[in-house]
Each structure stands twice: as C-alpha cells, then as structure tokens.
C-alpha positions in Angstrom: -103.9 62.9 -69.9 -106.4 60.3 -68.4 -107.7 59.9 -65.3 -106.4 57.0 -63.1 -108.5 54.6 -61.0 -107.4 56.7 -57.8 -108.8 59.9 -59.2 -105.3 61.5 -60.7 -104.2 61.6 -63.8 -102.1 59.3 -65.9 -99.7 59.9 -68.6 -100.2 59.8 -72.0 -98.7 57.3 -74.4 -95.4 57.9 -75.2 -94.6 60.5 -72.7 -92.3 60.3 -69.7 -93.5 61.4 -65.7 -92.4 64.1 -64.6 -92.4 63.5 -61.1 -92.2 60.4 -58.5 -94.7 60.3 -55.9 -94.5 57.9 -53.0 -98.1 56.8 -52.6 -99.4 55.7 -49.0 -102.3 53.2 -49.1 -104.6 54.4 -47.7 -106.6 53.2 -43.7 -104.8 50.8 -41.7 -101.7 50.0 -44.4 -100.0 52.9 -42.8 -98.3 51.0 -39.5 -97.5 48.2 -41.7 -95.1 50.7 -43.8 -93.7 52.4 -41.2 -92.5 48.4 -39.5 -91.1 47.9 -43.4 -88.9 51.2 -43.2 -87.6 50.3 -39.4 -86.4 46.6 -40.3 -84.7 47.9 -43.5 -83.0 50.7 -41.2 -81.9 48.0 -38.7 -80.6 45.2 -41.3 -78.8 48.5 -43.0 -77.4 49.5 -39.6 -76.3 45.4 -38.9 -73.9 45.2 -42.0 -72.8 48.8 -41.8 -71.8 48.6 -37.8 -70.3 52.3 -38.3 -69.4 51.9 -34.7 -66.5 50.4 -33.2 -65.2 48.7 -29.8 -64.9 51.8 -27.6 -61.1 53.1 -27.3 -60.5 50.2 -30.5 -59.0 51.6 -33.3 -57.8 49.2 -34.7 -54.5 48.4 -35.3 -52.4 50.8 -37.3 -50.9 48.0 -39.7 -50.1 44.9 -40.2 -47.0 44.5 -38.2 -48.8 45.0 -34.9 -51.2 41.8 -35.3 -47.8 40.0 -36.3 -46.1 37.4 -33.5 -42.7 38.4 -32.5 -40.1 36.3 -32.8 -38.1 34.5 -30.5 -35.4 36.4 -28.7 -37.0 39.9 -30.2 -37.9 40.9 -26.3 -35.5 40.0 -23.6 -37.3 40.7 -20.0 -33.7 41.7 -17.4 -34.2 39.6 -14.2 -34.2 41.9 -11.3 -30.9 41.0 -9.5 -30.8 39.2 -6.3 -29.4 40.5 -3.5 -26.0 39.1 -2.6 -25.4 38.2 1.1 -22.0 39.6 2.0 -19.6 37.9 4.1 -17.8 39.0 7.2 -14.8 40.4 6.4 -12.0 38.1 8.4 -9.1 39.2 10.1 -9.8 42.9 8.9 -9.3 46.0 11.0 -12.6 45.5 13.4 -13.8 42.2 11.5 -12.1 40.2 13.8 -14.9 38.9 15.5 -18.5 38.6 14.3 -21.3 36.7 16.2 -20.9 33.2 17.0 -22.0 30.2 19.3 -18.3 29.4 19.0 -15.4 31.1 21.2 -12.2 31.8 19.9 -8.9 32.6 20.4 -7.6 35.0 17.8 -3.7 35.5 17.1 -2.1 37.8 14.8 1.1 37.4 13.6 3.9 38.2 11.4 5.8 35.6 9.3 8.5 36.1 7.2 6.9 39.5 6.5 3.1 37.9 6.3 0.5 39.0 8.3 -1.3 35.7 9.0 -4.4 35.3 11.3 -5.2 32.5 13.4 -9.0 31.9 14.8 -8.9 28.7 17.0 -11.9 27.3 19.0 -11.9 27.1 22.6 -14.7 25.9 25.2 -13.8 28.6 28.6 -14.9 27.5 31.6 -15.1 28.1 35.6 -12.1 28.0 37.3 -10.7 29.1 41.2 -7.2 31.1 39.7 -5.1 30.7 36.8 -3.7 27.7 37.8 -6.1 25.7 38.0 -5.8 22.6 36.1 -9.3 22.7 34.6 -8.4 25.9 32.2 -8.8 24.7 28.9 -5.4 25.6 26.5 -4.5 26.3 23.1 -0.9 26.2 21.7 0.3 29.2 19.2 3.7 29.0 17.5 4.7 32.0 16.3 7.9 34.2 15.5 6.5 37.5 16.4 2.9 37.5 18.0 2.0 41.3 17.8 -2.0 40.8 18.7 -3.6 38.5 21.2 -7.3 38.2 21.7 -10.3 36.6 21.7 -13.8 36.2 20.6 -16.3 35.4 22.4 -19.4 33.0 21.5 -23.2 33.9 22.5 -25.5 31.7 24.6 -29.1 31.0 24.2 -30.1 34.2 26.0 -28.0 36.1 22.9 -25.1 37.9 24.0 -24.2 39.6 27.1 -21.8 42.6 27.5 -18.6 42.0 28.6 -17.7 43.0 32.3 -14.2 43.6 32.5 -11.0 41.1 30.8 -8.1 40.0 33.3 -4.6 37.7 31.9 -1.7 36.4 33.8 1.8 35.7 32.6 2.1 32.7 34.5 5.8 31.3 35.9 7.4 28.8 34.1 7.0 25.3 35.8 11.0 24.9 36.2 11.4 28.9 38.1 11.3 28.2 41.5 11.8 31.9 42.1 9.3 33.2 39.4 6.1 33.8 40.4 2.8 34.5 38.0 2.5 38.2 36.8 -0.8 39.8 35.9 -0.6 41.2 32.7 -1.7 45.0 32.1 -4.0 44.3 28.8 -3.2 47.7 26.3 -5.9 47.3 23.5 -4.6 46.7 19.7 -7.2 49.9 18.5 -6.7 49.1 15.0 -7.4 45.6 15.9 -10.7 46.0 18.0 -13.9 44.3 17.0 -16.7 47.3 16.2 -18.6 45.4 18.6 -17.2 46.1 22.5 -19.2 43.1 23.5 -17.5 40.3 20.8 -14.4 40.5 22.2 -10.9 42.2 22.0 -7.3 42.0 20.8 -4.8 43.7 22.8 -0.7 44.8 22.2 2.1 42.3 23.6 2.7 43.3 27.3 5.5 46.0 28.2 8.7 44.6 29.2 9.7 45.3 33.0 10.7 49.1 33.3 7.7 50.0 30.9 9.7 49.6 27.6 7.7 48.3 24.3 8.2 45.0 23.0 8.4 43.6 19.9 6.1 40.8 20.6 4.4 38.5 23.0 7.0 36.9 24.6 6.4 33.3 24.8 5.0 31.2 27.6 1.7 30.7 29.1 -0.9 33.0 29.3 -4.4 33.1 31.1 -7.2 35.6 30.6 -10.7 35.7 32.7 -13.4 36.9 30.9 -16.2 38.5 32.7 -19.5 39.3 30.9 -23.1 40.9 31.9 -22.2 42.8 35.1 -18.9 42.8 37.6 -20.5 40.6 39.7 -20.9 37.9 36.8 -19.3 34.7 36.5 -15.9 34.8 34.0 -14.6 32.2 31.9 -11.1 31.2 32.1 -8.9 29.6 29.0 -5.2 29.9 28.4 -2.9 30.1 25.7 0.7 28.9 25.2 2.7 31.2 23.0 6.0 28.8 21.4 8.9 29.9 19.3 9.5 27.5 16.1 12.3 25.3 16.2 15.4 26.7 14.2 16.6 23.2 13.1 14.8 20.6 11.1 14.0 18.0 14.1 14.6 14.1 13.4 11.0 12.5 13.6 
C-alpha cells in the first residue's frame, strides 16, 4: 500500500480497489457539485417527461388517430314540423278563419257528396227584398245542407248574435207571400267554432213533414254578430234545379 497525496492509501501494483469512493473537494467546490447533480436531474427529467397531459391517455390504437371516411357517420336531420291543413268540407271543418265570407252548400250528386264554398261580400240592407242584397246561384239536385261562413274584420272576429232566412215568393205568385224560414242546424255539419258560422237542414215542408232537400227558389239570411243589438249582414242565395235536356246554345 502507499500513501496518496490526500493522506489515504493507494493500491499496489497489480491489484484491483476494492471499493469506490465518491470524493467531495474539499472548501467552496461543494455548491458547485450539488448545481452539477440538479441540471443533470432536470435535462434527465426533460427527455423522460414520465408525465402526461392530465386525463390524456393516449389513444388506445391506431384506428382512433385514423380519419373516417366519407359516409362512415350519417348525422339524422331533426324533422321539421309540418303545417297541417284545414280539413275541408269535413264534419265541423267547414269553416275555418277567414277575411273572406262564404256561402257553403252541400250536396248530393248522382250519389257524390260534393261541397261548394262560394265567396260573397254581405252587406246592410232594410228587409229581404231589398235590391242591394248581394246573391249567389246554386244548382243542385238535392241540396241537403245550407250555410255559411263568415269572414273576420280588423277587430278579429265577433260572435254571432242570432241567424234569420226568408223563403222569399216567387216574382210571378201574386198570392204568395215571403216565408221566414225556421233554421234546424245540420249537427253533423256545424263548424267547432259557434262564431264561424253554421249549416242548417232544408226547411220542413208545410204541416211539419221532412223534406228531402232545399226546395229551390230564393233564399235570404241576416246575420247578426257581437250582440242583438248589432248590425246584420244580408246575402241571398238562389237554389236551381239542372235542366233535364241538353239545351241548344
């Protein structure tokens, strides 16, 4: 053994240490060590990165980081709501709001039930005959519902006040005079709204007995609407038979 310049000893020649020892200069080297050890520990720390994204696992294969292909995902549109229509000429469908009023017929054809809607402007008017009522001409072979709907005004619509019709004379009866018509509601024919307007059941014939039909000729109503002391509107309708023979034009 000899004795090294720090005061240990040193190993022979030819002979292997038997221990390391990690030898710390000695006075003010010692700070300047411990900055070494730090900086390794950090640039160690930098490559490594043992820690991750938090809540980032990464993804479990391949397949996630690959783009899907067209058409793979198909979004549903949400579906868009459809408006429905009034349903026409239907049991209580009969009339649906409107600045328009109408005159609605219902008749039967050759065993069809058609349905007639025809636009009429009611106005004022001193009786039923007065020449001013506005008219509309129906020809039909059996009329079994006559009506109206009526049209709302700029203040929306009022409620109806009470209905009146006349069967008026024909012009060539001297002896005939106008009858007022008791008005039996067609129930199955009623709009679900009172205040739209009403369809009502031909008028009885004279001792009370049913008919099959409105009878043809000219009728009146007076339509009173928002209280019984409002004004009513007056139109008329004329009710013909079609002509059995092919007429020569």
């Amino acid at each position: 053994m000899m004795t090294g310049p720090a005061g240990g000893t040193e190993p022979s020649e030819g002979t292997e240490p038997t221990e390391g020892r990690l030898v710390v200069p000695r006075g003010g080297n010692r700070g300047l060590l411990v900055a070494v050890v730090v900086v390794v520990a950090v640039v160690v720390l930098a490559v490594l990165k043992p820690w991750g994204a938090p809540g980032d696992s990464g993804p479990a294969d391949d397949t996630e980081l690959a783009p899907s292909a067209p058409g793979d995902a198909r979004v549903s549109p949400a579906p868009s709501p459809k408006a429905t229509p009034p349903r026409l000429g239907v049991p209580g469908g009969q009339c649906f709001p409107s600045t328009d009023w109408r005159v609605y017929a219902f008749e039967v054809d050759d065993a069809h039930r058609l349905q007639h809607w025809l636009i009429i402007e009611p106005g004022a008017a001193a009786g039923p005959r007065d020449p001013s009522i506005p008219v509309v001409r129906v020809v039909t072979d059996r009329l079994l519902g006559l009506g109206f709907c009526v049209g709302s005004g700029p203040d929306g619509l009022p409620p109806l006040a009470g209905v009146r019709a006349w069967a008026l004379a024909p012009a060539t009866a001297s002896s005939s005079r106008d009858v007022q018509v008791d008005l039996v509601p067609l129930a199955a024919y009623m709009p679900h709204d009172p205040d739209l307007g009403a369809t009502y059941l031909p008028p009885a014939a004279s001792g009370g007995a049913a008919t099959q039909g409105w009878p043809p000729g000219r009728y009146v109503f007076a339509v009173g609407q928002g209280n019984a002391e409002g004004d009513e509107r007056w139109f008329g309708v004329e009710i013909a038979t079609p002509p059995r023979e092919p007429t020569t034009p």
